[in-house]
N, C-alpha and C positions, 0 to 999 in steps of 0.2 A: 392842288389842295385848296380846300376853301371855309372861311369862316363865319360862317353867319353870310352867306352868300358872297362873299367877297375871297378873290383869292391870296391866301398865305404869302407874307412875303417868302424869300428865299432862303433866307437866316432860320427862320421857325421852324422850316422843312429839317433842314440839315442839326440844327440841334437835337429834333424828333429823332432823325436816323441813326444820330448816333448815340440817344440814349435804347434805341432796339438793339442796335449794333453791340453794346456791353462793352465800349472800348478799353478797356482797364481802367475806369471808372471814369473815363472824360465824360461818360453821360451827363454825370452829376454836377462836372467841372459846368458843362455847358448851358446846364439848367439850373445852376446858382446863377449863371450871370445875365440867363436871357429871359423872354417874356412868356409867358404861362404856357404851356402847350397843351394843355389836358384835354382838350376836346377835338383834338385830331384825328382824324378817320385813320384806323389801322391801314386798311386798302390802299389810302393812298402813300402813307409812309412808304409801304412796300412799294408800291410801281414809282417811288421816286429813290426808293433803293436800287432797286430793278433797273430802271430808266436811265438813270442820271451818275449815282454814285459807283456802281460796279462796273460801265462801261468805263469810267474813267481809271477805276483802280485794277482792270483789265488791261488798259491800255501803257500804262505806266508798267502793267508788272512786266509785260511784255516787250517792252522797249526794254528796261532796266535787263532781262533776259537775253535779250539778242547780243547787248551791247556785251553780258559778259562771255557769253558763249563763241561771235566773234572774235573778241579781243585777247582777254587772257587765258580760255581754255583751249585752243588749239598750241599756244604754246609752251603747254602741259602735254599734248597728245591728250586729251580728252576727248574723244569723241562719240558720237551714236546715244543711245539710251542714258549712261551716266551723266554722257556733259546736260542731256537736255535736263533731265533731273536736277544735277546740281545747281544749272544755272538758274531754272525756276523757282528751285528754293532761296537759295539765296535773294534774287529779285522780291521775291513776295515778300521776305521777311523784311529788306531793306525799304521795299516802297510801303508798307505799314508803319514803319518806325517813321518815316517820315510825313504820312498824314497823322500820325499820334503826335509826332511835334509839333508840326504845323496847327493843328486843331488847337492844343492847348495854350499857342501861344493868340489865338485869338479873341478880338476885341469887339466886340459888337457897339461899343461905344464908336467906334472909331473907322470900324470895316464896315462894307457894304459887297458881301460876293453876290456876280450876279451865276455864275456857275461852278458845277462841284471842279471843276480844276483847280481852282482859286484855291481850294484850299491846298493845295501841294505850293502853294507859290506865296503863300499867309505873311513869310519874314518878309517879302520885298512890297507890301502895299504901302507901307510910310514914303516908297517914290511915286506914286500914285497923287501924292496931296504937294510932292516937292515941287517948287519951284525948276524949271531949266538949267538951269544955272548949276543946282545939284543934279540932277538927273543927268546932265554931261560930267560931272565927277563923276558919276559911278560909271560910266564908259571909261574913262579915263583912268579908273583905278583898276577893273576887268581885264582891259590892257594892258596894264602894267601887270598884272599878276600873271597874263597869260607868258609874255615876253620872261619874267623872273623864271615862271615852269621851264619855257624850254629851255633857256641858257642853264639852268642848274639841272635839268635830267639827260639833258641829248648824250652825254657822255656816259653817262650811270648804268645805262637801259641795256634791256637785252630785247631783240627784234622791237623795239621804238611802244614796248608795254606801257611802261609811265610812261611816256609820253603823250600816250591813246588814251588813259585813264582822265589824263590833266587836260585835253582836249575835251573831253565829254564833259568832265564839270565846268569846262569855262562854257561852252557850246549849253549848259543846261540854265548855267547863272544867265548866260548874253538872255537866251529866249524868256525865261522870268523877269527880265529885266523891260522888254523891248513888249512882251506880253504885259505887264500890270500898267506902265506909264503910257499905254494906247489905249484911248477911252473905249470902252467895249462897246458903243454902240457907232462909232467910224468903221464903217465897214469898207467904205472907199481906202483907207490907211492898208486895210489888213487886206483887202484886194490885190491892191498895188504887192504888197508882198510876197504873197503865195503866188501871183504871177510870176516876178523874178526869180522865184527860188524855182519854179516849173521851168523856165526856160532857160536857167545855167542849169539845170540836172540835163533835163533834152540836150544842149548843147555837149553838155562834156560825153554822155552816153552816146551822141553819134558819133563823137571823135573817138570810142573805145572801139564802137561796133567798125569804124573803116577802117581799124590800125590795122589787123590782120590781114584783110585783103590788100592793102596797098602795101606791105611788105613782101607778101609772098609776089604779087606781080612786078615790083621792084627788085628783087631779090635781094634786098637788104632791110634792116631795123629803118624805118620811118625815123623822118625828124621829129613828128608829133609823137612818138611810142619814146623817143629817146627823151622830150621833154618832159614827159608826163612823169617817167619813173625819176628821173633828176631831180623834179618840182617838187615830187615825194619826201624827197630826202632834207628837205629846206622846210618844207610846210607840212606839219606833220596833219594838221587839219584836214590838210587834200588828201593828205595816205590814207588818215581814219576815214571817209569820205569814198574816195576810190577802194580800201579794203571789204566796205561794208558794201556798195554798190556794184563791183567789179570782182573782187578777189573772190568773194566768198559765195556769189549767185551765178557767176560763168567758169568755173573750171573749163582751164584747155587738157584736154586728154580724158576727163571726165571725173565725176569723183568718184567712180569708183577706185581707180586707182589713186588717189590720193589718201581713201580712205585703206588703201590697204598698206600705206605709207605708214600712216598712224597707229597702224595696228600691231606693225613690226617696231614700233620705236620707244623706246623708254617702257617697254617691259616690265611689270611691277615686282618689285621680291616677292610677294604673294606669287607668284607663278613658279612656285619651286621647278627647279632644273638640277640634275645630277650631273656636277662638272664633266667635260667629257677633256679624255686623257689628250694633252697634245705634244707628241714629238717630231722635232724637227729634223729628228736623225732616227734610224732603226734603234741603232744602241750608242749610246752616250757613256763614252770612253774617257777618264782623263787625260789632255795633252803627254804626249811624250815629248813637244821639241819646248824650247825657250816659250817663257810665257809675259808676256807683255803689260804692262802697267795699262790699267784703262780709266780713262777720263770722260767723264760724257755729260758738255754742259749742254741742257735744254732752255733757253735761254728763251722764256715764255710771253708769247706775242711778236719776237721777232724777226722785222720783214726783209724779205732777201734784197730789198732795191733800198735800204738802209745802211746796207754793209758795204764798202770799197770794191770785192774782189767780182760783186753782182751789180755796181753801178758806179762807173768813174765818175761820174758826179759827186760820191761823196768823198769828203775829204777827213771824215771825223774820228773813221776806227784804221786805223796805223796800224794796232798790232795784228789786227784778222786778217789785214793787207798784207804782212810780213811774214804773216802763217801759211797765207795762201800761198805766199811767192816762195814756201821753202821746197826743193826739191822733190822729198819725200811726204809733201801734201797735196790731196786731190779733193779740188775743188767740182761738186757734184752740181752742174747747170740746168737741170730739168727735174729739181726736185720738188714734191709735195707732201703732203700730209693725207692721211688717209680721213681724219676724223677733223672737222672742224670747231675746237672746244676742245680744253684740259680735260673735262673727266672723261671722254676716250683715248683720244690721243695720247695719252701717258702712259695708260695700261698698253696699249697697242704697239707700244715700244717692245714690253717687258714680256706681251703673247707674239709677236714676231710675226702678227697676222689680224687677220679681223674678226671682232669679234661678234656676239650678241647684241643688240642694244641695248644692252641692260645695267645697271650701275649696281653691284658689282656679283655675277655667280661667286658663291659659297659653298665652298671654299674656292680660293684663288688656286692654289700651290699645283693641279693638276693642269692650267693654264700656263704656268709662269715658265716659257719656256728660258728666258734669261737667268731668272733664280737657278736654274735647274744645272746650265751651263757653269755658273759661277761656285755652288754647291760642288760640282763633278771634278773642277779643276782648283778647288782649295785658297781660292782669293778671299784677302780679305776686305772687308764691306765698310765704306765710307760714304754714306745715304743721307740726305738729307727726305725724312719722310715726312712729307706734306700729307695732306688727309688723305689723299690718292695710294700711294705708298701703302701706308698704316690697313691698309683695306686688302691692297694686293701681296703684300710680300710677306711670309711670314717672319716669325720674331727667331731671330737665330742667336747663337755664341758670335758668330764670324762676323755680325753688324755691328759697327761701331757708327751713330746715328750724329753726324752733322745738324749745327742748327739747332740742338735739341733746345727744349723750351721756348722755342721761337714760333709765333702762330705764318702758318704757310704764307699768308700773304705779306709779310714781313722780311719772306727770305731776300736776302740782299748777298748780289755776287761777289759783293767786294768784301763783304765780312765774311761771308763763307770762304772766297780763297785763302783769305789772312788765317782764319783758322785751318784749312785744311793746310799751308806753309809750314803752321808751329807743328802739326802730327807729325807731318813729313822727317821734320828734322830730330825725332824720334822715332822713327821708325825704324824698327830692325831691319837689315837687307835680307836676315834668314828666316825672318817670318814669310815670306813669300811675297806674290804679285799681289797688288791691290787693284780696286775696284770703289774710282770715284762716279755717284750720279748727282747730281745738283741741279733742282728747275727752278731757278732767281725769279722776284716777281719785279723788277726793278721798274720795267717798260711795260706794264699789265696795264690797262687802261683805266682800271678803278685803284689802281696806286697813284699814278699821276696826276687823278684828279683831286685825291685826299693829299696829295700834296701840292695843291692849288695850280697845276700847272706850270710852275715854277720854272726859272731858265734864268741858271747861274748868271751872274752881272760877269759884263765882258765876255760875254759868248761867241764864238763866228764863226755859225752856221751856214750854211747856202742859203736864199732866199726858199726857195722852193721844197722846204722839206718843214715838217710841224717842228717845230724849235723846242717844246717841251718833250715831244718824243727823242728828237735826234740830241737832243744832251744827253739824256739819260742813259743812250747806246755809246757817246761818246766816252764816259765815267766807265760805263761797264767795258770796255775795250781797253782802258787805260788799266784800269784793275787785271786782267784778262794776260796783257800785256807783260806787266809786270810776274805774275806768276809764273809765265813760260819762261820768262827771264830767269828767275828764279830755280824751275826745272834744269833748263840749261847749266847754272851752276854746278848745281848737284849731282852732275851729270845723270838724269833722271829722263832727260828729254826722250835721248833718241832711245832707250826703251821702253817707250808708253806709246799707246796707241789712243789720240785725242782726238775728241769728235765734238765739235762745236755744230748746232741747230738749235731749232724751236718744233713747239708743238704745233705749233701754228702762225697765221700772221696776224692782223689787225686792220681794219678800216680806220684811214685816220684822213674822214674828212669827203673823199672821194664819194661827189655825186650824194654829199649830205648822209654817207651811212659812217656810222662810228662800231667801234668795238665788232666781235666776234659770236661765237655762241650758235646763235640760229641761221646763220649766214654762208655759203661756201663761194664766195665771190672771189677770181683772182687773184686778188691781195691778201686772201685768207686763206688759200690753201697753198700759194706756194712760198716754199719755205729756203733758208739757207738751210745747208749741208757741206760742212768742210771738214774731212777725214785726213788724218797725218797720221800714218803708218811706221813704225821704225824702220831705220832704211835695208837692216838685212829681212825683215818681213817683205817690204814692199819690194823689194828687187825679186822677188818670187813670186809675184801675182800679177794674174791687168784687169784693166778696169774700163769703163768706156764713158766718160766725165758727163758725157751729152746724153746717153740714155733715162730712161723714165727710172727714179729713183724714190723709195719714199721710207718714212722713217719705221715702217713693218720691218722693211730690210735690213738695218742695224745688227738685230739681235741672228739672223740666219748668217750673215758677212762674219760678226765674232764667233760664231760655229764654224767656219770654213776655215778661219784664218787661226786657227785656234786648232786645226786637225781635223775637225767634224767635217767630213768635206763630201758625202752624202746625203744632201741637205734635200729632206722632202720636195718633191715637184706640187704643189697643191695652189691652187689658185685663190684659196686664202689665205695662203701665208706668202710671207715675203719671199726673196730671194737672195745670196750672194753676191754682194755689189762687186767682190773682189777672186776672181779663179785663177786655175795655170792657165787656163785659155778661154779668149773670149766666145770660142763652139759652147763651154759649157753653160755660158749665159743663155745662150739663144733658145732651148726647151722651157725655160722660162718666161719668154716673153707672150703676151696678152694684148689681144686687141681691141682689150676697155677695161678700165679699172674704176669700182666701184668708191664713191666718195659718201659721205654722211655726216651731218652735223650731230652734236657730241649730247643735245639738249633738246631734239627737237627733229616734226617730218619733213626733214630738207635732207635730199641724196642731190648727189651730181655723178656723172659719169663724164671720166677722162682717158678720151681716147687719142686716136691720130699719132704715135709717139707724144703723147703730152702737148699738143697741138690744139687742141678741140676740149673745150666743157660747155657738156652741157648741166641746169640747174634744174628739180623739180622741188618749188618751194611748198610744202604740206602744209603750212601755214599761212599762208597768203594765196594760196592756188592758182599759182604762177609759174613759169618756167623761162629759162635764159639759155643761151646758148653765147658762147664765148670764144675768141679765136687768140691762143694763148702764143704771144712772138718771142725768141729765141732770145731778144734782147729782155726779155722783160715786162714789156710792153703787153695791151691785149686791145681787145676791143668788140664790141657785142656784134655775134652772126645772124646771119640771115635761118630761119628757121620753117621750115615747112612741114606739112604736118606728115608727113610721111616718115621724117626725120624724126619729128616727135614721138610717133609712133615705137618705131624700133628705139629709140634710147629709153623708151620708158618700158618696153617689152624688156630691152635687155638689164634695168633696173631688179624688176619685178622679178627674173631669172635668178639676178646676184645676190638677194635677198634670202630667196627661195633658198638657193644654195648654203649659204649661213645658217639658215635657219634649220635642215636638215643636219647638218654636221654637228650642231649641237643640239638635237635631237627635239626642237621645237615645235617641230611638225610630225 
């Protein structure tokens, strides 16, 4: 633009455009405080609208876009048409709000932009005029804010979301920061940079592009593929960095199938479904022999290599030890969890199989195949219902509701046994068999943190185990402990049929991943499983300790043992942990069993006898393969694409098959 032959500064431009602009009156804002403009040529307004402001507010909305449609909506299952929608809106709306604030906090006394970026970056020009001296304060203080994010969210997060978020605003502040106090005409300054930033991206994208070949012709995971994902887990910078470069532009197996991960997963209520009828037996008869007192604590988050009877290493839970070691208890060693996350996991107890992805088909009751059993055989009901519960089970006479007025994540095992004690020792014998379920949050990883991590004075721990976790199992064992003690009294014991596990497990630490949810990693799916039978039940069954076991099976085992002993053969339902012979197991057995996180597109398939996992993460568009040992132990496999192949063929199959039986497709 030009005035009287001279060209416009920069400032007179930008005030012009945004009083064409009509910004919610900053025009005015801009032209009370700046110098006359009224003889500006429309034309060039526009081509410096054109030119200069729309590429940048293009530019901006479009980043602000990417970053959300990577980050938080995949782990939504968002994907295709909506997520691009949502994300663009939201961007545009966000990057306007913030050149609206930006603008009006500007000073034409004071500022001098030489381009329209400048104005998205308007709060940080007062370090433009600062001395050094401040200008390494505000490093120093960026630093410390970035350090404060991750030590307060690494525990919080589900797949490392806040943490990505806190990463982008420090990564937006660094560059406004490192962008205003670099004199705009040092182009030597801003060379030097964009060359570094060019040759670590080249560097780390050759080391992505040879990991694959150098493991398949090793035939093992690379040192460099093992250090990258580790590094991940420590620096979340590199993950966002590596997700946004790697994860989400090179899909291994393709996206198409990932995409159709996402499409099967978290299913909206808007997709009405007509529950479909599920029994586990032809006809559902009530018991004729003795019926057994049942106990079933879910003990939520926790890990089988935390418990005594799964790793002599620990020394903390004595009574789970003392349980395991009673005659008429069977300790199950190759057990897992079908769903990784409370809100499958828990219903998949109570449907005795697998389900939809969907939170929750409406009505529950023609799923519920445990309800159905405990209905049929006149138990009465001692429930603690969490939100989970209250959704699947309906409201009966026969419930009497543990816990009540306690919000779920509250629930505590050692006040729930204390009250379930006082029932007990009112309880009629001729009321009949009861029917305890109870999932304690005691060891949830967002309880421990709201309880600062805490670890009782005078504690002794093992070195080697997270100290705020392994108390908290220790307290719940001693609680645990004493109850059984207490059954015993009463002589209650040896006719109840008690079943301590978890919904799942917990990353606590390993390789920098914390908590559960989006995850099916080793440590998160396999689970304890320690069943104690009465001893004139159990002298009538066998059982095979070492076989693949998972918590679908519970509810089909209390139909067997309980009479129902016609237990559908269906490959999504569980099976009879406990028969007259172990022939009747073996039509049962399966040469892959489908795994799923509870929140999100992450399957895993566990095959080999429980030997072999592999991962397909939908949200990171990645996959693992894992070789799961008998002690406990695991360690990541070697993975070729052929193997790839058929685990994701045989996914896409197990899905398909779900999805038909409840009429999905």
């Amino acid at each position: 633009m030009h005035q009287h032959g001279r060209p416009l500064p920069f400032r007179q431009c930008r005030y012009r455009a945004a009083d064409l602009l009509q910004l919610d009156g900053v025009h005015q804002f801009l032209l009370d405080r700046g110098p006359p403009i009224g003889d500006l040529a429309g034309w060039e307004v526009r081509r410096y609208i054109v030119q200069t402001l729309l590429p940048a507010l293009v530019l901006f909305v479009a980043l602000a876009g990417l970053a959300l449609r990577n980050i938080i909506l995949p782990s939504l299952s968002l994907e295709g048409f909506s997520a691009a929608f949502v994300s663009a809106a939201f961007a545009f709306g966000l990057v306007m709000y913030g050149v609206a604030s930006s603008v009006r906090l500007w000073n034409p006394a004071q500022n001098s932009n030489h381009h329209a970026v400048d104005v998205f970056f308007d709060p940080f020009q007062f370090l433009q005029r600062a001395n050094k001296t401040k200008q390494s304060i505000a490093f120093v203080i960026l630093a410390c804010l970035a350090w404060f994010l991750s030590i307060h969210l690494s525990r919080l997060d589900w797949d490392f979301m806040l943490q990505k978020i806190a990463v982008l605003l420090i990564w937006i502040i660094a560059f406004a920061i490192f962008y205003t106090i670099t004199p705009p005409n040092n182009r030597v300054t801003r060379l030097w940079t964009y060359a570094t930033g060019v040759l670590l991206l080249s560097a780390y994208l050759g080391l992505v592009a040879a990991q694959p070949r150098w493991s398949v012709e090793e035939n093992s995971p690379t040192a460099i593929g093992q250090a990258i994902e580790e590094f991940q887990g420590y620096d979340i910078s590199f993950r966002l960095a590596d997700t946004l470069l790697r994860g989400r532009f090179t899909p291994r197996g393709g996206a198409g199938f990932y995409s159709f991960l996402s499409d099967n997963t978290n299913i909206p209520r808007s997709t009405h479904l007509s529950p479909t009828e599920i029994n586990l037996v032809a006809h559902l008869n009530p018991s004729t022999g003795r019926k057994p007192n049942i106990f079933i604590f879910v003990i939520d988050s926790l890990r089988r290599d935390y418990v005594s009877p799964y790793n002599s290493a620990v020394t903390f839970t004595p009574a789970l030890e003392a349980l395991a070691e009673d005659k008429d208890t069977v300790v199950f060693q190759n057990a897992f969890t079908r769903y990784g996350g409370t809100g499958l996991s828990e219903p998949s107890i109570w449907v005795g199989g697998m389900m939809l992805h969907q939170q929750y088909v409406s009505p529950f009751a023609p799923l519920n195949s445990l309800q159905k059993l405990l209905d049929a055989n006149h138990y009465a009901e001692w429930i603690s219902k969490d939100n989970i519960l209250q959704q699947i089970v309906p409201p009966s006479p026969n419930i009497n509701e543990l816990d009540a007025n306690i919000g779920a994540m509250h629930y505590d095992l050692c006040q729930t046994l204390r009250e379930l004690t006082q029932r007990l020792q009112f309880a009629s014998p001729s009321a009949g068999p009861i029917f305890v379920y109870t999932q304690p949050q005691n060891i949830h990883v967002s309880v421990i943190d709201r309880e600062g991590r805490s670890v009782p004075d005078g504690a002794r721990l093992p070195a080697q185990f997270d100290a705020a976790y392994a108390s908290r199992v220790q307290k719940l064992d001693a609680c645990l402990g004493e109850f059984l003690t207490g059954l015993k009294k009463n002589g209650l014991y040896d006719n109840s049929l008690i079943i301590v596990t978890s919904d799942h497990g917990d990353s606590l630490g390993e390789h920098g991943r914390w908590g559960h949810a989006y995850t099916l990693f080793p440590e998160i799916v396999r689970i304890p499983l320690i069943v104690h039978l009465p001893p004139w039940m159990l002298n009538t069954v066998k059982y095979d300790p070492k076989s693949v076991a998972f918590l679908t099976d519970l509810t089909p085992s209390l139909y067997y043992l309980l009479g129902q002993k016609a237990v559908a053969n269906n490959p999504l339902f569980g099976r009879p942990l406990f028969t007259d012979s172990l022939d009747e197991q073996q039509p049962y057995s399966r040469d892959s069993y489908l795994l799923a996180s509870s929140y999100a597109p992450v399957y895993g398939l566990l095959s080999n006898s429980g030997r072999s996992l592999y991962i397909a993460d939908g949200v990171n568009y990645r996959d693992y393969a894992y070789q799961l040992n008998p002690d406990g132990s695991s360690r990541e496999a070697p993975l070729t694409d052929a193997e790839r192949s058929a685990a994701q063929d045989e996914i896409r199959r197990q899905i398909n098959a779900i999805a038909r039986f409840y009429h999905l497709q």
